[in-house]
N, C-alpha and C positions, 0 to 999 in steps of 0.2 A: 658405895662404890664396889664393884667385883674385885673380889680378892685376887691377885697374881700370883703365880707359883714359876716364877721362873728354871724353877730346878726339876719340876718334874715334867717328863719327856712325852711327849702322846706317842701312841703305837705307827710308827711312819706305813703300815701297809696297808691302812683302811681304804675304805673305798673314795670314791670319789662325788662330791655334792656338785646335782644342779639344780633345777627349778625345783622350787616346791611353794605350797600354801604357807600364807603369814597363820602363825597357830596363834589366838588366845590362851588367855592364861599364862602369859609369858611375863608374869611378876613372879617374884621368888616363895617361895616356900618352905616349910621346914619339916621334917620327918625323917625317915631314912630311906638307902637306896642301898638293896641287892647286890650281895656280891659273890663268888662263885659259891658252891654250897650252900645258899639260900642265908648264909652272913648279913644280919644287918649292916647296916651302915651309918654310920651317924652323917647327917651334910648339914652344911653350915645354911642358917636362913637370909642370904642372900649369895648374886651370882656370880659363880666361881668362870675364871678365864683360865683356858687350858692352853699351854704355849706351843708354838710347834706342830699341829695337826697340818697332816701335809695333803693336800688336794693335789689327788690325779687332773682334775679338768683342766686347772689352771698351773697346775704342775710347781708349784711353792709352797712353803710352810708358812701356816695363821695362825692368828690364835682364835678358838673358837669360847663365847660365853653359854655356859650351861647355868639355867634357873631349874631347880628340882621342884616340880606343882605337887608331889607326892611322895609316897616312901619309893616307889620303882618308875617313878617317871619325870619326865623333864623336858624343857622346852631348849634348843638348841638354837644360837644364835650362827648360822654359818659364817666366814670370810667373806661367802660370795651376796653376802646381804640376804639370803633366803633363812627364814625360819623351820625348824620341823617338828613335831612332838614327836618324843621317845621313849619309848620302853625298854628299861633296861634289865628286866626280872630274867635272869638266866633259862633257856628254854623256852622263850619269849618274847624273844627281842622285837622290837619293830619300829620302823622310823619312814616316816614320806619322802625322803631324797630318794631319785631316780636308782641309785645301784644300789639299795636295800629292797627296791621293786623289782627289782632285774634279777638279782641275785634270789635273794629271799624264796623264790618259789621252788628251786632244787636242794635248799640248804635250811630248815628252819632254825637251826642254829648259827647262821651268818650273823656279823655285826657290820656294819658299815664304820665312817670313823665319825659320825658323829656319834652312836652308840657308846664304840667306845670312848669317847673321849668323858661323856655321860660316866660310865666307869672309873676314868679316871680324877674326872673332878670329885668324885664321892671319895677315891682315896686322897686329894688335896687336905678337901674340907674338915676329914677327921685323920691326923698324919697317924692315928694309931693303926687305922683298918688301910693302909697304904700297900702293901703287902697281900691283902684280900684283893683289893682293888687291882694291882697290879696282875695277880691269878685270874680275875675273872677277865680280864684283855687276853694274856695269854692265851685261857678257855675260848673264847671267839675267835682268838685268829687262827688259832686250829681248822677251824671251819672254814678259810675264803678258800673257795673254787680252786685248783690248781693246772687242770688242763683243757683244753679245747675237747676232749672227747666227754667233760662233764655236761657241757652244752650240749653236746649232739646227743646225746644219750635222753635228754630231754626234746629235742628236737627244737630247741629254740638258739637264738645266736645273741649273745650280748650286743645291741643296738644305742646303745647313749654313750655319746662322749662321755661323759662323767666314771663309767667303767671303762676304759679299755686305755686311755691318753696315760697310762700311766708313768708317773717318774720315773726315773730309771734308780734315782740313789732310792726313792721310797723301797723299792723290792731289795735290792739289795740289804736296803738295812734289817731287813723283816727276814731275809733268807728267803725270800718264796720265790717262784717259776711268773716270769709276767705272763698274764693270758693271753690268748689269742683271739685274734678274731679276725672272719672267714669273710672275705670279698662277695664270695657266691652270694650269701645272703646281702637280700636288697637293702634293707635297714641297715645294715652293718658297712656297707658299700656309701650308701649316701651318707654314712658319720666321716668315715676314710675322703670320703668325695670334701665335705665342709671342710674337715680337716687341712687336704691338701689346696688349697687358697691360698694359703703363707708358705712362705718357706720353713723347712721344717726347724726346728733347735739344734744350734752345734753343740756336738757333743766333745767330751775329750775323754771318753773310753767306752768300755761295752759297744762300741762298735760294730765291729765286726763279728760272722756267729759262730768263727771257729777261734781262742785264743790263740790258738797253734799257727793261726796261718798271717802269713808276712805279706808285705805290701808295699807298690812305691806307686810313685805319680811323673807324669811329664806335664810342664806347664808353659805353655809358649803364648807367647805374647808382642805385640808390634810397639812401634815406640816409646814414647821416653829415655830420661837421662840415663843409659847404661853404665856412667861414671859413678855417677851417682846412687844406682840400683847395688853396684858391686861393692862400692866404698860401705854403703849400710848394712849389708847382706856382710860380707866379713867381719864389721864391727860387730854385729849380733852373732857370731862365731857358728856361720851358718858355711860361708865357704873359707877355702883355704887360704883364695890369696885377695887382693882388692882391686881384683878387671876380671873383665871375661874373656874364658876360655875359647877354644876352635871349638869345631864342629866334632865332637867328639873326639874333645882333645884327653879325654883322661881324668883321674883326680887323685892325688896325694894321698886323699883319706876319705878311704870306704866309706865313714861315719857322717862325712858331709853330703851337701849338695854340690850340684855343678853348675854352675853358671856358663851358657855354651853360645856360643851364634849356629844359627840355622840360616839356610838357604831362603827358606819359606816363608821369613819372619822378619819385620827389621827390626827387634826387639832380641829377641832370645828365645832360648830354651832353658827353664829350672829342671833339674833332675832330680829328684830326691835319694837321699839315699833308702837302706831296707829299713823300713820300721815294722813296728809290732805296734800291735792296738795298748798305744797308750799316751798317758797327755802330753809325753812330750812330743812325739808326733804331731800330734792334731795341733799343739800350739806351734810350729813351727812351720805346717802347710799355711798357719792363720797369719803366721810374721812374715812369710816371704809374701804372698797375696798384700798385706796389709803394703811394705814398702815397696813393690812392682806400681802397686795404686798411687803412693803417694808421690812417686817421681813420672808422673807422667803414663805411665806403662796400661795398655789397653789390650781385650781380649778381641780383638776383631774377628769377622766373616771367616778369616784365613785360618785364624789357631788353632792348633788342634790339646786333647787333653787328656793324654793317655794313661791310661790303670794299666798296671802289673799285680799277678795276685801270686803269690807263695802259694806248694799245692800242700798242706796240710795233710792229706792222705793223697798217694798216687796216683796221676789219674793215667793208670796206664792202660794198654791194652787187653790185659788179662782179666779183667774185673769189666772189662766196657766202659770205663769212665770218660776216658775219651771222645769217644761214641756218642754216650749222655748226654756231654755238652756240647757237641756239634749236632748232635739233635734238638736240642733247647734252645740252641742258635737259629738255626734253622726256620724252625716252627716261631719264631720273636721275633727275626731281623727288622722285618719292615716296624716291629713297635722299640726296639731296642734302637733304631735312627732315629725313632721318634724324639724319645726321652733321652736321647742325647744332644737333640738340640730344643732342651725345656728350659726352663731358669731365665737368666737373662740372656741366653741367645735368643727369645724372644720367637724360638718357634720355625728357626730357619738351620737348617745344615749344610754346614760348609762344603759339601760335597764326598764322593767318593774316590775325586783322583788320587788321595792317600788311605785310603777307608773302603778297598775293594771288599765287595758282599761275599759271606762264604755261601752263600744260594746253593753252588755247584762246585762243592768242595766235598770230595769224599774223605776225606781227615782235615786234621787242624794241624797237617808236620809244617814247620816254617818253609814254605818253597818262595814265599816273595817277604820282601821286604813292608810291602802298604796293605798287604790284609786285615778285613779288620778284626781277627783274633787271627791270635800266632801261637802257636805250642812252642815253647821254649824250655831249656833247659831249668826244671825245676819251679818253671814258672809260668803265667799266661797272662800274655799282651790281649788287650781288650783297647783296639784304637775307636770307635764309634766316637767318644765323646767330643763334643766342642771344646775349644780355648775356655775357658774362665779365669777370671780372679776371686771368686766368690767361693770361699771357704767350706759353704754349706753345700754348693754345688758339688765342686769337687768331692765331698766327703761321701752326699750320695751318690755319685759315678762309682766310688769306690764300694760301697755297700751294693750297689746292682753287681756290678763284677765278684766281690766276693761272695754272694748271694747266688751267682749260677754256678761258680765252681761248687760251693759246698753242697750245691743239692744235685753237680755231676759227682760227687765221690759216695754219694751214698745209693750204696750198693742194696736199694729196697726195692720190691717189684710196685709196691705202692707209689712209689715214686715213677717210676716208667710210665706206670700207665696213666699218669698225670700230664707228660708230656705227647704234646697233639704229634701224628706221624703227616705233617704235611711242611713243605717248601712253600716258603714264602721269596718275593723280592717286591723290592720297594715298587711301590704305585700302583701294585697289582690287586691290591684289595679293597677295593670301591665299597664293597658292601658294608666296611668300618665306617666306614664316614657318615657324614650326616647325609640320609636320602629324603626328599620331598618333605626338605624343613622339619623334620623329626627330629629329635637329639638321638644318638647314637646309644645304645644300650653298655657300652666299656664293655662287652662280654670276653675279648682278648686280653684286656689288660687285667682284668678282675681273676681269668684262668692264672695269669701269669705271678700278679702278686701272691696266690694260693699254693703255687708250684714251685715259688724261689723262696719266698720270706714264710717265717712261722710268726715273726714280732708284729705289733700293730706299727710303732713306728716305723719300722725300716717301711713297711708296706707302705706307710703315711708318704714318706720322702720320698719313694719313685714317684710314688701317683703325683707329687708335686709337680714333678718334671713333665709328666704328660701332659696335665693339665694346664700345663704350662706351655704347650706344645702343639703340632700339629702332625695330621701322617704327611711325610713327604714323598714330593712328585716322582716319577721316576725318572734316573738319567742314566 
């Protein structure tokens, strides 16, 4: 039977496995295996399970079985059922999962995590050289890739889900930079393209890419028991009192929400109050969504689902920021209506009689009430989006919106000249669409994701929504 080690940790920032070849020679072995300054290693003759290897692909912790066939190598059994041989002799690493091919050719000192994990069974198996063992992981994670200009510099673009999907707690726990990767490139694009099929993972932090910047949400909705909405929404100590409010009637405590009637709605309007990227936020956009649902309460054709973003750095006139994003506006509207009725609106937008186009808007100062970006005090109203109750929706409406502000406050010229100088308005771009039964090239949407988002996932969760989506008609 493989020995278990539940107390020793795999390295959470390896890479991530997918397809590879069933290796023979996957009986165990006895010798030794390599550890950082060419330290033997004593390993035990038979297969050590390593707890906790955390896969980017499938974004969970396994356990992986390593068999050692020699003193520096060994046959790894993956989570994902895939075998690989590995080489674990320092300065010479090597393994067949996809992101040790991928990576491997910029870095010959990369380890993937089945390598290390190879590493760290050799410090299970002899608890003396644990310590070695644990040095020569360290030693390799030195080595993974840390920015997008590592790629370009090579001229290649990480293309396999298995590198790029990464966890979010995996980096964190590691300290490292998640990588990126570039829409432009076509391979990299159809990984993001597969990707955005499902809806993406809700998250309850990391979020957003600026920590500094604040946020709230509107969420309207038609029907259901609003006795009922308000009695469970108070008990869960979400609002103040146990009915709903007027039409912006107020609220006793900044801290909460509001529960309001709207004209537009026979349901309501949710107000959130200001949050900051973190779980308690996200879990309670997820509890009010959750009991709107379960009394009845629907997002219909009518709703609407409006972002507010905090400005983290100013976006004033003196810097152009301003400017910035009512040029990024501009140059996106007709895809930013898109992606706003992606998800379960199922591809349709409620229209513009509250969601006026800034098309022919020479600033973003609040002069109307229904535009669909407003400058506000401190803050920016982003109305594009549809009604939802869908958690995941909302969170990426909230990630596009804070995703244009942050790339209007930075003040790079690299950034300018990434945004296109043209007006767009809805219906007017025929040559997006699909012409003469061809599929569409995404060359707008693919500009866009490269210009707002630096993360794979955030890039992952818009394209959800378009893909989910269609261009809309003009009215």
């Amino acid at each position: 039977m493989p020995k278990r080690r539940s107390g020793a940790a795999a390295y959470a920032g390896g890479g991530g496995g997918g397809g590879g070849m069933t290796a023979s020679g996957a009986g165990a072995g006895g010798g030794t295996a390599a550890a950082s300054g060419g330290a033997p290693l004593e390993v035990a003759p038979e297969p050590v399970v390593v707890n906790n290897v955390y896969s980017r692909t499938r974004r969970r912790s396994e356990n992986v079985t390593v068999s050692f066939t020699g003193p520096m190598a060994a046959v790894v059994h993956s989570g994902s059922g895939h075998v690989y041989n590995v080489v674990c002799e320092p300065g010479r690493y090597s393994c067949e999962c996809p992101d040790f091919t991928i990576r491997h050719h910029r870095d010959p000192n990369y380890a993937c995590r089945h390598v290390l994990a190879a590493l760290r069974a050799a410090g299970q198996a002899a608890p003396g050289n644990v310590a070695a063992a644990s040095a020569a992981a360290e030693a390799a994670a030195a080595h993974v890739p840390r920015r997008a200009e590592d790629a370009a510099a090579t001229g290649r673009q990480d293309s396999v889900a298995g590198v790029w999907a990464e966890g979010t707690a995996s980096y964190a726990a590691a300290g490292q930079v998640e990588p990126e990767i570039v829409a432009a490139d076509d391979a990299a694009f159809a990984e993001l393209w597969q990707q955005a099929q499902n809806p993406p993972e809700y998250l309850y932090s990391d979020v957003l890419p600026n920590p500094n910047m604040t946020f709230g949400v509107e969420i309207e909705f038609d029907g259901g028991d609003r006795q009922a909405i308000a009695r469970d929404l108070y008990e869960e100590g979400l609002i103040a009192s146990p009915w709903q409010s007027g039409y912006h009637g107020g609220r006793s405590n900044p801290n909460l929400w509001a529960f309001e009637t709207d004209a537009s709605v026979t349901g309501g309007e949710l107000v959130s109050p200001v949050f900051r990227d973190t779980p308690t936020a996200w879990q309670q956009i997820e509890k009010v969504c959750e009991i709107v649902r379960r009394h009845g309460g629907q997002a219909t054709a009518r709703c609407g689902g409006h972002v507010h973003i905090g400005t983290a750095a100013p976006l004033d006139s003196r810097n152009r920021r301003w400017d910035r994003l009512l040029r990024l506006v501009k140059a996106n509207e007709d895809l930013l209506f898109r992606m706003a009725a992606g998800g379960e609106s199922g591809g349709t937008h409620r229209g513009t009689s509250y969601v006026v186009p800034v098309a022919n808007r020479e600033t973003l100062d609040n002069t109307g009430h229904y535009h669909a970006v407003n400058k506000r005090r401190e803050t920016v109203e982003f109305r594009y989006f549809n009604g939802t109750l869908d958690p995941r929706q909302i969170q990426t409406n909230v990630r596009i919106a804070a995703g244009l502000v942050d790339t209007a406050a930075k003040d790079d010229p690299a950034v300018d000249s990434r945004i296109p100088d043209r007006v767009l308005a809805r219906g007017t771009q025929a040559r997006r669409q699909t012409i003469g039964g061809e599929p569409e090239n995404h060359s707008v949407v693919r500009e866009f994701l490269d210009t707002v988002f630096t993360r794979a996932r955030d890039k992952a969760a818009a394209l959800w929504l378009y893909a989910t989506s269609r261009w809309q008609p003009a009215s």
